[in-house]
Each structure stands twice: as C-alpha cells, then as structure tokens.
N, CA, C and O atoms as a GROMACS GRO file, in nm:
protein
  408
    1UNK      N    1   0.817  -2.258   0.499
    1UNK     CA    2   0.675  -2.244   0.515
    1UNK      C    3   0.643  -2.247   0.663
    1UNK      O    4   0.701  -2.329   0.734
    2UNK      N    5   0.554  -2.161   0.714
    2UNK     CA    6   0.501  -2.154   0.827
    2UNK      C    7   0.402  -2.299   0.916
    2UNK      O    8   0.434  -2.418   0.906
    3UNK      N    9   0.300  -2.255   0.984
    3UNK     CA   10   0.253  -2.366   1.064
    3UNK      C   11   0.152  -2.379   0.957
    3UNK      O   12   0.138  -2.275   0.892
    4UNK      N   13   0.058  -2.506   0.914
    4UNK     CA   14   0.019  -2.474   0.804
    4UNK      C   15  -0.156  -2.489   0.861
    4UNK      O   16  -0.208  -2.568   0.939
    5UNK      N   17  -0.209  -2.380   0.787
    5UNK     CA   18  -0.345  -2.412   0.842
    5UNK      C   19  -0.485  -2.526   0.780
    5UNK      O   20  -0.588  -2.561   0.839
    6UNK      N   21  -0.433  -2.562   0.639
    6UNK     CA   22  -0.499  -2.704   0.632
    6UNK      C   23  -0.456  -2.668   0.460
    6UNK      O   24  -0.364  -2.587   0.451
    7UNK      N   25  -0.500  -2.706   0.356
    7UNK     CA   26  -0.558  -2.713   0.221
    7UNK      C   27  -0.590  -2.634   0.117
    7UNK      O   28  -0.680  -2.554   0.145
    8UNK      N   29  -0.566  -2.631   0.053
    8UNK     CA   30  -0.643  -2.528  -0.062
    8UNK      C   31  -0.605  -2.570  -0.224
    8UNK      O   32  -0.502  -2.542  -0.285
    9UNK      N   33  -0.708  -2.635  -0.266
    9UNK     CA   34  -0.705  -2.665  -0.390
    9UNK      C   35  -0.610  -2.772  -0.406
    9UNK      O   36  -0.562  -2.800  -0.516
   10UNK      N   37  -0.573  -2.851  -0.267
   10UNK     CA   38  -0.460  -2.976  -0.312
   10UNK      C   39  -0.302  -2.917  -0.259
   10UNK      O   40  -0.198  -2.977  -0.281
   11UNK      N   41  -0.311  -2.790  -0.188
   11UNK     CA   42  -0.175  -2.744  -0.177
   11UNK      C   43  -0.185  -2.664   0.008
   11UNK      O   44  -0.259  -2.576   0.051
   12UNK      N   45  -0.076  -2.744   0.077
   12UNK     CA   46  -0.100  -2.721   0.203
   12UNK      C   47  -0.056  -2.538   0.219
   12UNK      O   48   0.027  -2.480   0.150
   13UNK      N   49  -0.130  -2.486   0.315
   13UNK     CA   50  -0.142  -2.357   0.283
   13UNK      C   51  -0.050  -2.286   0.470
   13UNK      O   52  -0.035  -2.355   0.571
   14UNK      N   53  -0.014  -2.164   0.455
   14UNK     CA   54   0.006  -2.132   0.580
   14UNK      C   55  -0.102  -2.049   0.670
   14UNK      O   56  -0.193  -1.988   0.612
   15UNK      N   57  -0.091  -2.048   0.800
   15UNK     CA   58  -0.175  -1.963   0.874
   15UNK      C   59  -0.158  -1.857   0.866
   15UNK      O   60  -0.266  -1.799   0.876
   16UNK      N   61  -0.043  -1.758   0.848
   16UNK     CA   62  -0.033  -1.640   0.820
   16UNK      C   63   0.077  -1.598   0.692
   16UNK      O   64   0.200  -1.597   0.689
   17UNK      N   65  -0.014  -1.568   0.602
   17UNK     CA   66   0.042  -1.563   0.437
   17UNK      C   67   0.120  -1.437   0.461
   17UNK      O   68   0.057  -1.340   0.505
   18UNK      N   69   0.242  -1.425   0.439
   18UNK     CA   70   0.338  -1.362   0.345
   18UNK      C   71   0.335  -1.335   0.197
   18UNK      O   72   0.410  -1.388   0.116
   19UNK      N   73   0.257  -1.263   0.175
   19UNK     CA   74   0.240  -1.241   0.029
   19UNK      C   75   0.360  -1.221  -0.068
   19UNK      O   76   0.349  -1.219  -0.191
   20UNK      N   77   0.437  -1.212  -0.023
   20UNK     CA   78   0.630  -1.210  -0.085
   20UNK      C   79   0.708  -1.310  -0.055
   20UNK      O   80   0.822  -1.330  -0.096
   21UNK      N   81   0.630  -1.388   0.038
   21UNK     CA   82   0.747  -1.534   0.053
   21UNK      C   83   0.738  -1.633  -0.069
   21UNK      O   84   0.834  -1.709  -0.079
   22UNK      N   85   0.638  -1.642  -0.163
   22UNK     CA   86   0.608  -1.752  -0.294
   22UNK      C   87   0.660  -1.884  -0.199
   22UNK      O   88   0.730  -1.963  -0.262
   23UNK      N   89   0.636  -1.920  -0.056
   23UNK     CA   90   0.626  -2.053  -0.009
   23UNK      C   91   0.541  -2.159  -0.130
   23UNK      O   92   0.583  -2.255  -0.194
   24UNK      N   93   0.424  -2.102  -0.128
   24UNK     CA   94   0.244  -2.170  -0.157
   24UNK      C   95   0.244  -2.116  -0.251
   24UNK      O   96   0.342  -2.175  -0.298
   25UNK      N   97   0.216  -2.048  -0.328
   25UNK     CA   98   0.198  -2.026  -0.429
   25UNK      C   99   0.276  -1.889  -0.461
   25UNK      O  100   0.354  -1.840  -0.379
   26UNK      N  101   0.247  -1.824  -0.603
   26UNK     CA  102   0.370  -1.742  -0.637
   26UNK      C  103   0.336  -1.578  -0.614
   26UNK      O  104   0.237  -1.509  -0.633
   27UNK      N  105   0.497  -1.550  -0.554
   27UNK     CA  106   0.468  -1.448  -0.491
   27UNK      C  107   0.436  -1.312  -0.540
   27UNK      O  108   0.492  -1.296  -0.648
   28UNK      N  109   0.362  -1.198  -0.499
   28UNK     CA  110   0.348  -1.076  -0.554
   28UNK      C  111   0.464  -1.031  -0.571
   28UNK      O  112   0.559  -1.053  -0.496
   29UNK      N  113   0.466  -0.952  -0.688
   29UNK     CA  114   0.572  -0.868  -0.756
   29UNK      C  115   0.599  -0.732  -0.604
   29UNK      O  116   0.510  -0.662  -0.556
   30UNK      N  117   0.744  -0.735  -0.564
   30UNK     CA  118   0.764  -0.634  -0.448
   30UNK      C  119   0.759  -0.525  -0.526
   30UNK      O  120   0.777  -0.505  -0.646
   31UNK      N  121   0.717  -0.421  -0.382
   31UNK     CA  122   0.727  -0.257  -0.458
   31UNK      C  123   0.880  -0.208  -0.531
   31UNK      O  124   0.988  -0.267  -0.524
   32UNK      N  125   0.843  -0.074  -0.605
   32UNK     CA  126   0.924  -0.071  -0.656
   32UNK      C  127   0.997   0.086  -0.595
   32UNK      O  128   0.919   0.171  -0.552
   33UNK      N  129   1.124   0.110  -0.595
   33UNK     CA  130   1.131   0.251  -0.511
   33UNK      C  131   1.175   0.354  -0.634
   33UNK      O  132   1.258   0.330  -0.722
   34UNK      N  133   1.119   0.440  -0.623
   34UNK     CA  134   1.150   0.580  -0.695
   34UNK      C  135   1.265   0.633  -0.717
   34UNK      O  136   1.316   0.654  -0.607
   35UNK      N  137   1.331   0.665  -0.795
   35UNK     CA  138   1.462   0.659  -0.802
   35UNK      C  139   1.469   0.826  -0.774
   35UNK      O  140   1.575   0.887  -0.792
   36UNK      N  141   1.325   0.906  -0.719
   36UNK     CA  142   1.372   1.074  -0.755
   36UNK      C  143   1.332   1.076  -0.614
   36UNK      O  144   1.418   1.132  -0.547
   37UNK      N  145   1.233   1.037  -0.546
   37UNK     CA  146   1.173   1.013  -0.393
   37UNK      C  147   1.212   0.942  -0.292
   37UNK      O  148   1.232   0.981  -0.177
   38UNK      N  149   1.225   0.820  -0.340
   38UNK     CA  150   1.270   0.702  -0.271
   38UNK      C  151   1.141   0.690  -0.206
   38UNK      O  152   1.138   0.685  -0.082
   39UNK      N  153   1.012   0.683  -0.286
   39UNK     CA  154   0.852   0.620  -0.218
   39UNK      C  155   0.871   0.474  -0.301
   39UNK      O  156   0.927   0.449  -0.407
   40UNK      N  157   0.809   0.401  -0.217
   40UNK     CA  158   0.788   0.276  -0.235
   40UNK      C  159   0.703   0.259  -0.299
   40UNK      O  160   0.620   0.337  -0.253
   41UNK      N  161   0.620   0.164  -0.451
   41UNK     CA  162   0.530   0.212  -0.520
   41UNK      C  163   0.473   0.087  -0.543
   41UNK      O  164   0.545   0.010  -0.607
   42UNK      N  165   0.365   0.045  -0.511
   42UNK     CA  166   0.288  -0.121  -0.520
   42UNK      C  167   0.225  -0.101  -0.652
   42UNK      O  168   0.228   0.018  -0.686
   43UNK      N  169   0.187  -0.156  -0.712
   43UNK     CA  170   0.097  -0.222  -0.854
   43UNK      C  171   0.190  -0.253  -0.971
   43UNK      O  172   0.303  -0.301  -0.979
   44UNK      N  173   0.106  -0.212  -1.054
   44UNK     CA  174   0.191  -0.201  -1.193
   44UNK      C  175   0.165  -0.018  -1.266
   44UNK      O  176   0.130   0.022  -1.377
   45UNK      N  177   0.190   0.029  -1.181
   45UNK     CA  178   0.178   0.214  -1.226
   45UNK      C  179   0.343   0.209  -1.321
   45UNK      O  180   0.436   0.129  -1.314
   46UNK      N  181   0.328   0.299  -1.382
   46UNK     CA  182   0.475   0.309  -1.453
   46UNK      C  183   0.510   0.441  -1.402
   46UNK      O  184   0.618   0.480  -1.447
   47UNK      N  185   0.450   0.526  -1.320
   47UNK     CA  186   0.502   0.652  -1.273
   47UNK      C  187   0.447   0.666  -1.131
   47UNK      O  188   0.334   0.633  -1.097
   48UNK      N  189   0.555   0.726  -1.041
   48UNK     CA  190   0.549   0.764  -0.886
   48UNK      C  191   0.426   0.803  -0.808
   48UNK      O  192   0.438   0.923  -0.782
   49UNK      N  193   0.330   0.762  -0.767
   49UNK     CA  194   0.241   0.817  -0.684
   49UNK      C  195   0.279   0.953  -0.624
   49UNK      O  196   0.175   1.012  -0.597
   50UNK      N  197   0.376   1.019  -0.597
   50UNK     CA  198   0.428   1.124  -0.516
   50UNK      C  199   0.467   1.205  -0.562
   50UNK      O  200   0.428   1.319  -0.536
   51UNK      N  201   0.590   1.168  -0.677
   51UNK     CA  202   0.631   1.291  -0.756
   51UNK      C  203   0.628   1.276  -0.933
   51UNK      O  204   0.643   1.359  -1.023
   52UNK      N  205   0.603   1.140  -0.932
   52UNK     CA  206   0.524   1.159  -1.124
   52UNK      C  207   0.661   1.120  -1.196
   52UNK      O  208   0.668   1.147  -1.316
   53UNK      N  209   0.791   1.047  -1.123
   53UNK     CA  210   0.871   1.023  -1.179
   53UNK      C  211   0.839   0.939  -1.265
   53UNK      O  212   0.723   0.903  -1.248
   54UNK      N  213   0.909   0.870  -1.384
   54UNK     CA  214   0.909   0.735  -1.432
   54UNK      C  215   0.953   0.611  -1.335
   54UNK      O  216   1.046   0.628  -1.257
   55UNK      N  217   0.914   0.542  -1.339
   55UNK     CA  218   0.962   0.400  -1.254
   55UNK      C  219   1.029   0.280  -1.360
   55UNK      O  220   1.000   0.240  -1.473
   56UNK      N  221   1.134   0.249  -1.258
   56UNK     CA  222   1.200   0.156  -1.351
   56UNK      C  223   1.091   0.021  -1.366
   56UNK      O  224   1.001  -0.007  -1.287
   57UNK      N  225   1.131  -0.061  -1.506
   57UNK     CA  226   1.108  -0.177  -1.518
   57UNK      C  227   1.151  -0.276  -1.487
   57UNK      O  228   1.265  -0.316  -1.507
   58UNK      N  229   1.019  -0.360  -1.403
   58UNK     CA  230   1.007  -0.487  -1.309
   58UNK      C  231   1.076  -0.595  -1.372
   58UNK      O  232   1.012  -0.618  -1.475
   59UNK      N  233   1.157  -0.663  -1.366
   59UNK     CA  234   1.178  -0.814  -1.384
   59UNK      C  235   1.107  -0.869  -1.413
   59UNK      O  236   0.998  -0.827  -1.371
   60UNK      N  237   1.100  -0.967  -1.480
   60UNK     CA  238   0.980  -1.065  -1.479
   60UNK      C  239   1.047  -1.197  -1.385
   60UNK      O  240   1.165  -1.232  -1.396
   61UNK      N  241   1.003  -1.224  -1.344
   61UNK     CA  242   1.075  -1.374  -1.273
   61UNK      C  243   1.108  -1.468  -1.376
   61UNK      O  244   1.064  -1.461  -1.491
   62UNK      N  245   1.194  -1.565  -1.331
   62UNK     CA  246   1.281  -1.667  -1.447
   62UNK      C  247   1.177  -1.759  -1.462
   62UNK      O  248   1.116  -1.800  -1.362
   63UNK      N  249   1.146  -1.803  -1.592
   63UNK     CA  250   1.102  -1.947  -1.609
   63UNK      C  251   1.174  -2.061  -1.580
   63UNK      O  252   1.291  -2.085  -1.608
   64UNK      N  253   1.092  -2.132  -1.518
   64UNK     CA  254   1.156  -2.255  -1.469
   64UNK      C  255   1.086  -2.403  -1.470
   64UNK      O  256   0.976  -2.392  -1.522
   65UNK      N  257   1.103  -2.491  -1.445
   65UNK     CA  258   1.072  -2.582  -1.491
   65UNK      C  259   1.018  -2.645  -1.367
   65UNK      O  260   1.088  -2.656  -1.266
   66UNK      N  261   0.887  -2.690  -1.374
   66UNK     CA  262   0.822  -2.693  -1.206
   66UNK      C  263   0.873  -2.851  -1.173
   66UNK      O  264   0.880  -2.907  -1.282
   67UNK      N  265   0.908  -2.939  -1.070
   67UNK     CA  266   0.936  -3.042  -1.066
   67UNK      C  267   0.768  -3.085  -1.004
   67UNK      O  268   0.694  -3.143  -1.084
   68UNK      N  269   0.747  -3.072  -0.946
   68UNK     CA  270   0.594  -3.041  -0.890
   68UNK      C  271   0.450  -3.095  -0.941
   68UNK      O  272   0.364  -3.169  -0.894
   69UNK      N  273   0.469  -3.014  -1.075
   69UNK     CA  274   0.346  -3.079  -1.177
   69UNK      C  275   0.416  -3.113  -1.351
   69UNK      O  276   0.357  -3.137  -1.456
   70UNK      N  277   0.587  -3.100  -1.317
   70UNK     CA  278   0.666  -3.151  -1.423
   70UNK      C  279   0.612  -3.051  -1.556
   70UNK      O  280   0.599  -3.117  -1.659
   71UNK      N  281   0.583  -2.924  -1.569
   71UNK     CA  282   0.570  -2.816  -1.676
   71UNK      C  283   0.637  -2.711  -1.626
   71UNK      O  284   0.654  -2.687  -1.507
   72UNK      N  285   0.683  -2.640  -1.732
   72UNK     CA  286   0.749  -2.514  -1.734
   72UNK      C  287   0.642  -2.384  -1.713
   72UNK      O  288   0.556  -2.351  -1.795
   73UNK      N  289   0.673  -2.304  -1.554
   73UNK     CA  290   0.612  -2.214  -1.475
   73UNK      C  291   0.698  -2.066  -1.493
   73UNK      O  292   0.816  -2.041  -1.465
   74UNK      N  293   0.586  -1.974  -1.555
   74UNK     CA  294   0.685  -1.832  -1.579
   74UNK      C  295   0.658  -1.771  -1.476
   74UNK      O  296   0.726  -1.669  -1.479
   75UNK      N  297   0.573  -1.775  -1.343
   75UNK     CA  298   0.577  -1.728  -1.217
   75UNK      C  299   0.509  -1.814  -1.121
   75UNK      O  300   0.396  -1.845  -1.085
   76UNK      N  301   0.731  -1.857  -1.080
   76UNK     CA  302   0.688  -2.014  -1.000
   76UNK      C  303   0.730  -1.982  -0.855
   76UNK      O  304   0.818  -1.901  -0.828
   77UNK      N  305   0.658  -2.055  -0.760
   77UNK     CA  306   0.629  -2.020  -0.641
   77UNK      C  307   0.770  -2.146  -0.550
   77UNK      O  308   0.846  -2.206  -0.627
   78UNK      N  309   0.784  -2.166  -0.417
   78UNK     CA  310   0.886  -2.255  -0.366
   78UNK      C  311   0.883  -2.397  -0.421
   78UNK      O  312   0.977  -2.470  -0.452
   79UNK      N  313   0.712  -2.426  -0.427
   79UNK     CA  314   0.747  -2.557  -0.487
   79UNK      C  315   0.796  -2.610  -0.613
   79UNK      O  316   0.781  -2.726  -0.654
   80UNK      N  317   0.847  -2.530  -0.663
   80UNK     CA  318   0.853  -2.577  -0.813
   80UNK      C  319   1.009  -2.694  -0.804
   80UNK      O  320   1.035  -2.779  -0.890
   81UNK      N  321   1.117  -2.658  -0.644
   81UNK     CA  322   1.167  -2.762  -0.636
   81UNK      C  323   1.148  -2.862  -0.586
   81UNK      O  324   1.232  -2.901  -0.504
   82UNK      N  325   1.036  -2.941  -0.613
   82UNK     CA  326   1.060  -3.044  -0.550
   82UNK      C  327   0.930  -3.120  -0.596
   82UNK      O  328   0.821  -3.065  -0.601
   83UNK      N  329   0.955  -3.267  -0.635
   83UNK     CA  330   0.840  -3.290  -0.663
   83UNK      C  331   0.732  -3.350  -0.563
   83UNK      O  332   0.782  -3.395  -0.460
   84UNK      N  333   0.599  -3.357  -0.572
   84UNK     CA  334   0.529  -3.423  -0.487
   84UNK      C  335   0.528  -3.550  -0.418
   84UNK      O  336   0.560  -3.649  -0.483
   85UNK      N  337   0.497  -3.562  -0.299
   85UNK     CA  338   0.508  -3.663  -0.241
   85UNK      C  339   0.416  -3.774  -0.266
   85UNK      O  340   0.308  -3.734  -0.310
   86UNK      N  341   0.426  -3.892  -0.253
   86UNK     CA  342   0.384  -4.017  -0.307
   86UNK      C  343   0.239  -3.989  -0.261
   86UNK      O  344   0.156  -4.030  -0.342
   87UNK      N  345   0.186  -3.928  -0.149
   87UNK     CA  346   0.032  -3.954  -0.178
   87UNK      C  347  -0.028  -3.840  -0.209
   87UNK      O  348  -0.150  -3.835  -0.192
   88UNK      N  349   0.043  -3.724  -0.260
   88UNK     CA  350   0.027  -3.610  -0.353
   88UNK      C  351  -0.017  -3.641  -0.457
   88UNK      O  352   0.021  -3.746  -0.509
   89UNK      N  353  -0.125  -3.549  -0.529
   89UNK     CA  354  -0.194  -3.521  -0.640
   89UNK      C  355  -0.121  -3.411  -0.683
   89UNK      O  356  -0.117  -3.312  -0.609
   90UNK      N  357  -0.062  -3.412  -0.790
   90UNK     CA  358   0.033  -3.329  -0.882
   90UNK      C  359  -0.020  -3.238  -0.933
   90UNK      O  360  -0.003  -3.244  -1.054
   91UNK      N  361  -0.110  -3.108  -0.888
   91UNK     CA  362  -0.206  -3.000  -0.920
   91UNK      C  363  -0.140  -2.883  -0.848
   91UNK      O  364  -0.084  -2.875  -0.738
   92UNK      N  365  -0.172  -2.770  -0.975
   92UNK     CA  366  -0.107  -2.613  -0.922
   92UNK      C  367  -0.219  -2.545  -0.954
   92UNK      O  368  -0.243  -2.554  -1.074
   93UNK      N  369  -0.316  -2.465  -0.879
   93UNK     CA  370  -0.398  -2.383  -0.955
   93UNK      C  371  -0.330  -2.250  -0.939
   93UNK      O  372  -0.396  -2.146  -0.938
   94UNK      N  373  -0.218  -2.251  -0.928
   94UNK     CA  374  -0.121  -2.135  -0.960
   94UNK      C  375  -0.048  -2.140  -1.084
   94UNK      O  376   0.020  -2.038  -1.101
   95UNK      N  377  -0.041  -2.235  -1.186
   95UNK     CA  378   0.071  -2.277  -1.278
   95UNK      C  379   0.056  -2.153  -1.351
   95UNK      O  380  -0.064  -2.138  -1.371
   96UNK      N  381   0.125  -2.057  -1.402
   96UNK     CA  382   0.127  -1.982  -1.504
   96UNK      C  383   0.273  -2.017  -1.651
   96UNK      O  384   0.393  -1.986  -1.645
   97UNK      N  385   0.180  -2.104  -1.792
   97UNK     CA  386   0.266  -2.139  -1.851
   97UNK      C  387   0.334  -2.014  -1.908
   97UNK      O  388   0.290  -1.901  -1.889
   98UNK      N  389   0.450  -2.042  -1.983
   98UNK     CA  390   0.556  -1.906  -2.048
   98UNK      C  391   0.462  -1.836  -2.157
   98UNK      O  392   0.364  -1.888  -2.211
   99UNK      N  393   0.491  -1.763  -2.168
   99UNK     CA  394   0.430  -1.661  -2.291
   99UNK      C  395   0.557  -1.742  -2.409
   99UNK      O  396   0.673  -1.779  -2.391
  100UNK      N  397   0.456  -1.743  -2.537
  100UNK     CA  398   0.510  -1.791  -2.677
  100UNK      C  399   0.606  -1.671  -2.726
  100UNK      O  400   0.554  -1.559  -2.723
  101UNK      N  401   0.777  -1.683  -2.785
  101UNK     CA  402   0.842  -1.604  -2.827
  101UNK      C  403   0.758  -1.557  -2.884
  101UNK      O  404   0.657  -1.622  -2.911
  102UNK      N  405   0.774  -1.397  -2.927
  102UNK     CA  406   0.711  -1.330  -3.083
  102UNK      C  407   0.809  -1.292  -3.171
  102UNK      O  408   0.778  -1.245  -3.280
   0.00000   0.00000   0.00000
C-alpha cells in the first residue's frame, strides 16, 4: 500500500489508487485481450470493441476466507490476510459474500 491519505469507512485508504492493486479494497476485473486483435477490452462486453470477436471468459477470483472481518469474501481485496489490529474496528464495506451453489 502506498502513502496513505487518511480513512474511508474504517479502512486506511491510499493517495493515489491503483484500481488493480486490491491493496484497500477489491480490485477491478483487468482488461481482457482479443484473441483475433490483440485490443485490450475493459467492462464486461462479451465481444471486441474493434473487430466483434468473442472474448474469452473472465475468472472469477477465488473465495477466500477474510481474516479481517473473519467471513468468507468472493472478491477479496489485500486485506483479507491479516486480521485487524487491536484498535481496529473489524468492518469491510467492500465484503462481497459467495454466491449459494445451484
């Protein structure tokens, strides 16, 4: 984690966010590259901005078990190793629990 610029919701935050580092909270899904272009493709599109290929399917990140706020996180950010420090309040307003088998 970077220099941190104060707080947010109970979770020390950085001055200049990396939206792909998941330091602070969890990170955006990276682009995905075209397997017919090689364009780099941000969102959740299932076909190429450029040439209309199909795009492969994203990973989902691993569930894991947050030490943090002690629940299981299906898109967990750096802290999930480690638990809070003694004058820490044990709060994620990032927690996303697992989706139920179907």
């Amino acid at each position: 984690m970077g220099a941190t610029a104060g707080k947010l919701g109970g979770i020390t935050v950085c001055w200049s966010c990396n939206p792909y580092c998941g330091g602070c909270k969890p990170p955006k899904p990276k682009p995905i590259k075209c397997p017919g272009c090689k364009a780099f493709n941000f969102g959740e599109e299932r076909n190429c901005k450029r040439c209309g290929a199909v795009l492969p399917e994203r990973e989902p990140p691993p569930t894991v078990m947050c030490l943090y706020i002690g629940k299981l996180c299906a898109n967990p950010c750096l802290r999930h190793k480690k638990p809070p420090g003694e004058d820490e309040k044990a709060v994620c307003i990032w927690h996303t629990p697992p989706k139920d088998p179907e």
